[in-house]
N, C-alpha and C positions, 0 to 999 in steps of 0.2 A: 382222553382224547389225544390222537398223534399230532406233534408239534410239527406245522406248517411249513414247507417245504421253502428252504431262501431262494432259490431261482430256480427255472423250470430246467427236469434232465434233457438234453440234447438229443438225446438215445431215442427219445418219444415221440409219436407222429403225430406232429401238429394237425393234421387234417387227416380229413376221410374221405376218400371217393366213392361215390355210388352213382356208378355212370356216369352219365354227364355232370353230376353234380357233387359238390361239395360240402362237407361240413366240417367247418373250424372255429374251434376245436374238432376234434373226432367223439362228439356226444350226442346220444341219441337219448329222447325221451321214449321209454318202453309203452307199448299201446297199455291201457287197462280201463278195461271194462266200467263205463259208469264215470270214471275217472279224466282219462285224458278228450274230453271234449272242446270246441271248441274256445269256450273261454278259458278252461284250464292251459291248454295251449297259448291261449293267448297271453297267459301271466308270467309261464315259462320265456318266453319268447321276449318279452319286456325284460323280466330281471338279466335276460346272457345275452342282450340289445343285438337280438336277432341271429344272435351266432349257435350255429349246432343242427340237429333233425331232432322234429318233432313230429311225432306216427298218431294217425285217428286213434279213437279204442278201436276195436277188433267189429268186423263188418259181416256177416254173416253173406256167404254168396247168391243161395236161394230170392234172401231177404232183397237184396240186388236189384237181382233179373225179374224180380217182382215188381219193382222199383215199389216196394212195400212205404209209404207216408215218415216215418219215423227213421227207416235207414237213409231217404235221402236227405232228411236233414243231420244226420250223422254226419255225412261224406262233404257237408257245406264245411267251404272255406274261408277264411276272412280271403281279404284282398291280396295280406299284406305276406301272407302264408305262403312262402318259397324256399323250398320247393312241397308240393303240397301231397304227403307220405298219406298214403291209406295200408292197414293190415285186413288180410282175407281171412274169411275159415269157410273150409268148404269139405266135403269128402266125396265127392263126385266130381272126377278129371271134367265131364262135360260141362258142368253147371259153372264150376270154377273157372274156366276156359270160356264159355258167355261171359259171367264177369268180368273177367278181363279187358274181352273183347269192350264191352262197354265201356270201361272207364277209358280206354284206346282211343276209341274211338268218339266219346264225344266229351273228350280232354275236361275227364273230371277230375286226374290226378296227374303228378307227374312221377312216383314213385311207385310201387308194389309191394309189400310186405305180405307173405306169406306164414299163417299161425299154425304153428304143431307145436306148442311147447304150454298152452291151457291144460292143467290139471282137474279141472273141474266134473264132476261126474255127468252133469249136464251133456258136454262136450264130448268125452271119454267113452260114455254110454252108445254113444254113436262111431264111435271108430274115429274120432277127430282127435284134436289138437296134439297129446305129449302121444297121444297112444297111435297115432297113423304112423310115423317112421318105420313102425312093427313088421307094416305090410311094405316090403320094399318094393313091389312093384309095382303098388297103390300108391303109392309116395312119386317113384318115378314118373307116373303118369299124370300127375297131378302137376308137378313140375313142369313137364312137356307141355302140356294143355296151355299152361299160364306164359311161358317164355313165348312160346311162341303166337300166342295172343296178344301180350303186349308189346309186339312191333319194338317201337324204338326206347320205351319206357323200362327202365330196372326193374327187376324181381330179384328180391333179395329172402331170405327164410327164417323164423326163430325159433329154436328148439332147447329141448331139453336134453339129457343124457340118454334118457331110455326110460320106461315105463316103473321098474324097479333093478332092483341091484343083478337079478340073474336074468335080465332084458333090456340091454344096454342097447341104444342102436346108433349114437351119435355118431361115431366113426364113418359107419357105411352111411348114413344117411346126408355125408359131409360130403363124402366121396360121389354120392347119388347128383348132389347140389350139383356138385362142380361140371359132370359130364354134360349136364342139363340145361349148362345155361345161367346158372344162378350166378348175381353179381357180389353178394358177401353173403356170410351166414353169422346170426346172432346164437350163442348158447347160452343158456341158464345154466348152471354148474349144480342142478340137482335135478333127480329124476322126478317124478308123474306123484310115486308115493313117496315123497316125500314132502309135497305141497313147501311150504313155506319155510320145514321147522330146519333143523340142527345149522351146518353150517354148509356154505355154496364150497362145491370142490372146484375149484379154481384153477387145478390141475389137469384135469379134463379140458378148460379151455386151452391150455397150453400143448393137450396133445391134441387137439384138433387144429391147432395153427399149424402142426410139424404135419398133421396129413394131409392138408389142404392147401398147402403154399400159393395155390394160383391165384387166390381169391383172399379179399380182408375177411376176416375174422372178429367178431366184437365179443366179448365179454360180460356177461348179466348174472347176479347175485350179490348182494351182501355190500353195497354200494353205500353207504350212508354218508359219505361226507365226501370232499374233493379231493383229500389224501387218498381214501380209500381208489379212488378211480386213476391216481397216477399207480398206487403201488399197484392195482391189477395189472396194470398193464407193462409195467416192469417185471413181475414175478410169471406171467406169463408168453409174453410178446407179443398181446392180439393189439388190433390193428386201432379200438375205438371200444369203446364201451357204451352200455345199456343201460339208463338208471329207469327205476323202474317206484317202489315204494319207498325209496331213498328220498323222493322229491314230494311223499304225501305231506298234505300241510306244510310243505316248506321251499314253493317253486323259486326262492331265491336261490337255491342249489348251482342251479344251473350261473347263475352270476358267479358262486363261486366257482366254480366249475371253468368258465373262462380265466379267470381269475389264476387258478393254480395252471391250466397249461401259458399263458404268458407271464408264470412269473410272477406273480404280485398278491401273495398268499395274504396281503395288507388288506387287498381288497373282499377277504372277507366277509359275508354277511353275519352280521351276530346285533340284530334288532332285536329292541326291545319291545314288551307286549304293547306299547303306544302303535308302535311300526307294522307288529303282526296283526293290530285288531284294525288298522285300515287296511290291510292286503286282506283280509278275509271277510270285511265290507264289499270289498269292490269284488270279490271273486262272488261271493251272492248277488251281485247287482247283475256282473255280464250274466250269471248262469240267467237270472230274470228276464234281461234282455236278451237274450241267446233262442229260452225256454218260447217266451212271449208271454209270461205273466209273472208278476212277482214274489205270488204264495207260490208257486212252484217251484219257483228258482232258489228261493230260501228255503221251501224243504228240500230242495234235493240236495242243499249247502250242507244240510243236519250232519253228515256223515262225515263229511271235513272238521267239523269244530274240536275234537277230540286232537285230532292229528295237528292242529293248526297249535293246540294249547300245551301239549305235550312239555311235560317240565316246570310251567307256573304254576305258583301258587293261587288258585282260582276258587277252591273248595268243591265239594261235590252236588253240593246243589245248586251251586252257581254252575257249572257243567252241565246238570242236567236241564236249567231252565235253557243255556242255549240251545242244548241240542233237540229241544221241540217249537223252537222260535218259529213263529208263520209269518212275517214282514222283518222287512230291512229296518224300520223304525225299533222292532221288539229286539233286533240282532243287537244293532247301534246301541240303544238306551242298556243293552244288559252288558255289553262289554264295557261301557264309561263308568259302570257301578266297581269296576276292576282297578287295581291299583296297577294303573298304567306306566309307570316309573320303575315295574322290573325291569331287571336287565336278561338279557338271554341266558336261559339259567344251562347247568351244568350238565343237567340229567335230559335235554331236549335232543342231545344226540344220539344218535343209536337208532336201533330198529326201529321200525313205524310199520303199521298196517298188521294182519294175518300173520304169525310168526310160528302160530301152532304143525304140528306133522301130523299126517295121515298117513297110514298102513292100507290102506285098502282103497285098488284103482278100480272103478265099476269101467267094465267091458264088453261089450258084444258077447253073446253067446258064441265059444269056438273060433275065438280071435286067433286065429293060425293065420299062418303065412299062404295057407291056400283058400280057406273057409271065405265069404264074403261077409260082412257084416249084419250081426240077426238083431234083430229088436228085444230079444230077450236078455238082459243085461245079467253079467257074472262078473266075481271078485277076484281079483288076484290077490293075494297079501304079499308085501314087502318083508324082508327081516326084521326084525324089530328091530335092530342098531341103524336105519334108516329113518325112524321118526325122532321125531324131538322127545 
């Protein structure tokens, strides 16, 4: 683990502008699917005492203008939530451009985040997320639609590199942002096939800060601790960083996270499993209260307990009775049966979440730069020194 930095570099930009608004530190929490919902937000938000940006998961546009049951309770706020970041996915300049217009217009957000940087085949199969950049001027127009829909509100973008290593498109696609309208651009320092695995090239963010200078630049990849988010930003120059599976199971990050930009690497979180089994109490409880039932809330908790325990000594079948628990009573009574007197052990640092690589982006049928997007889905492969 890198030894904690004595005071914070000078060099470093305490804050971050996105429009009208501020975040200080300059930290964002990365939208993720399933993941960053409201009570997750909400816990982040408690441990960095309100300091930073926190982004919905990802909002599907369609789903929107539907005003589909299920996405608007996605897009619900607490109160306390300022400024209040939504991320889009859309691949239709039109439909994404209603969206807009609506969140505009009857002030359900006060930020924009625009998604092309989803690897998922789900996504990908449709000309969306890492794989739209491709079309630059499906991209531009998508851009257009959005900027100029939401009037006074930031649109901001987050991308990856490019689909694979011989379909890079982050450069132009930085350059596309900037003409457009976009107020910052976030990168992931690895392409579409690469998912998750080897390691974020970090270098890529630092060539897009030299071609974009108009605009901040954030940083995303390979984030795991609060050393790691000053050194990106020292080895690169981008403007604020993106954590993203850095903070699964473990939203005190963000505490530390303030923490090393003013200096006081003391302040540290390093709890003990007493400490981590009430935070992952009460994160089942808001998800209950959020959900409005509380078998649901604690099943949909199941998928945290893993990422929450990462490191203790718990056993394997004490892991698996948590993670089929159906009430907060079954959660509570099986984590007190734990020798709650660990201390935050050694091995709880490091990666969390998906870590594995994919070689193969599913695509549109004749994904060219002129073709429009077909329902029939085709493979690209990456080189193989791009997966894990």
């Amino acid at each position: 683990m890198p030894t904690p930095m004595s005071t914070v570099d000078s060099t470093l930009n305490s804050s971050l502008s996105i429009g009208p608004h501020t975040a200080r530190p300059p930290v964002v929490l990365a939208p993720m699917a399933g993941i960053t919902n409201a009570p997750f937000r909400t816990l982040c938000r408690e441990f960095s005492g309100g300091k930073g940006l926190f982004v919905s998961e990802m909002i599907t546009t369609r789903a929107l203008v539907e005003r589909n049951e299920k996405t608007m309770q996605l897009i619900h706020f607490d109160a306390t939530e300022k400024p209040r970041s939504i991320q889009l996915y859309g691949v239709d300049p039109a439909t994404v451009g209603k969206a807009v217009r609506m969140i505009a217009e009857e002030d359900l957000a006060d930020h924009i985040d625009l998604n092309f940087g989803c690897p998922v085949p789900k996504v990908t199969r449709k000309g969306g997320g890492s794989a739209l950049p491709y079309k630059r001027n499906l991209l531009r127009a998508i851009l257009r639609e959005a900027v100029s829909g939401a009037g006074d509100l930031p649109v901001t973008m987050k991308m990856r590199k490019g689909i694979d290593d011989d379909h890079i498109t982050f450069l132009d696609a930085g350059r596309i942002a900037v003409e457009e309208g976009v107020t910052a651009i976030a990168l992931h320092g690895r392409t579409a096939a690469q998912h998750y695995g080897g390691t974020a090239d970090w270098d890529a963010i630092a060539r897009l800060k030299e071609h974009v200078p108009e605009i901040p630049v954030l940083g995303n990849g390979d984030i795991w601790s609060a050393d790691d988010a000053l050194r990106m930003m020292r080895e690169t120059g981008c403007d604020g960083v993106v954590v993203g599976r850095g903070c699964l199971g473990r939203p005190w990050l963000f505490g530390d996270l303030v923490a090393a930009f003013e200096g006081r690497p003391d302040a540290y979180a390093r709890p003990t499993l007493r400490e981590v089994a009430a935070v992952m109490v009460r994160h089942a409880t808001l998800l209950g209260e959020w959900i409005g039932d509380e078998t649901r809330g604690v099943i949909d908790f199941r998928k945290h307990v893993a990422w929450y325990l990462k490191g203790f000594s718990v056993g394997s079948e004490m892991r698996g009775r948590l993670a089929i628990t159906s009430s907060l009573a079954e959660l509570s009574d099986g984590l007190a049966e734990l020798d709650q007197d660990q201390p935050w052990p050694s091995g709880a640092d490091g990666p969390r979440g998906r870590t594995s690589g994919n070689n193969r982006v599913v695509l549109p049928e004749k994904y060219d730069s002129n073709g429009s997007p077909s329902p029939v889905p085709t493979c690209w492969s990456a080189p193989r020194s791009t997966s894990s």
